[in-house]
C-alpha positions in Angstrom: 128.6 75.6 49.7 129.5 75.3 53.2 126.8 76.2 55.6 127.4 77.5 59.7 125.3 76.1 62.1 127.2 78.2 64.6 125.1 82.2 64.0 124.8 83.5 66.8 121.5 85.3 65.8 120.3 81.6 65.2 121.0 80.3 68.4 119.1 83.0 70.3 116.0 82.7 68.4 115.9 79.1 68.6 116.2 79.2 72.3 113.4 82.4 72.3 111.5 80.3 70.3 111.9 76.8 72.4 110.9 79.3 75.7 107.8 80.4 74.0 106.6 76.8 72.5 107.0 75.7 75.9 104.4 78.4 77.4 101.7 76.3 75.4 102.4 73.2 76.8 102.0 69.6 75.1 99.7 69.4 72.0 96.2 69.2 72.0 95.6 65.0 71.8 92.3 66.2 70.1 93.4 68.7 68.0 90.1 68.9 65.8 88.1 70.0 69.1 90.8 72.1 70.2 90.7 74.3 66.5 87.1 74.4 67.1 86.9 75.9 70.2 89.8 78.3 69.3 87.6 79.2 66.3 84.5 79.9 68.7 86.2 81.7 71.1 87.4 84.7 68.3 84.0 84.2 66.8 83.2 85.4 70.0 85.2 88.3 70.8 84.9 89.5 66.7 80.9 89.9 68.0 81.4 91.5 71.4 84.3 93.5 69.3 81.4 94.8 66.8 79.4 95.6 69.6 81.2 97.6 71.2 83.1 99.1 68.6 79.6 100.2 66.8 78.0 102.1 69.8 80.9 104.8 69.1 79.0 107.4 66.8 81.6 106.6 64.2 81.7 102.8 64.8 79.7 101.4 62.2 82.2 103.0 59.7 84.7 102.3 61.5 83.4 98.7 61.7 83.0 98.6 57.8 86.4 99.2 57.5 87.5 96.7 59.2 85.9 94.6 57.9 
């Protein structure tokens, strides 16, 4: 089976992709510490998220849901 390495479709999402890769710049040398500060930071915003979320009169339930 002969694949084509010439799809147009292809092409354009690799070079979409490659721009967007590049927005994050060079890995993390640490990437341990860099996980674990990603993980704080949306444990973070999940709490100011609940809080502000639940002083809507239909937040808790709302928050239950989401949950």
């Amino acid at each position: 089976m002969k694949q084509e390495n010439d799809d147009p479709h292809f092409a354009l999402f690799a070079v979409v992709l490659e721009k967007h890769l590049a927005k994050y710049g060079p890995v993390p040398k640490n990437r341990l510490e860099h996980q674990k500060n990603q993980m704080e930071t949306l444990m973070g915003a999940e709490v100011m998220f609940r809080k502000f979320l639940v002083r809507h009169r239909y937040g808790e339930e709302v928050y239950k849901g989401f949950i």
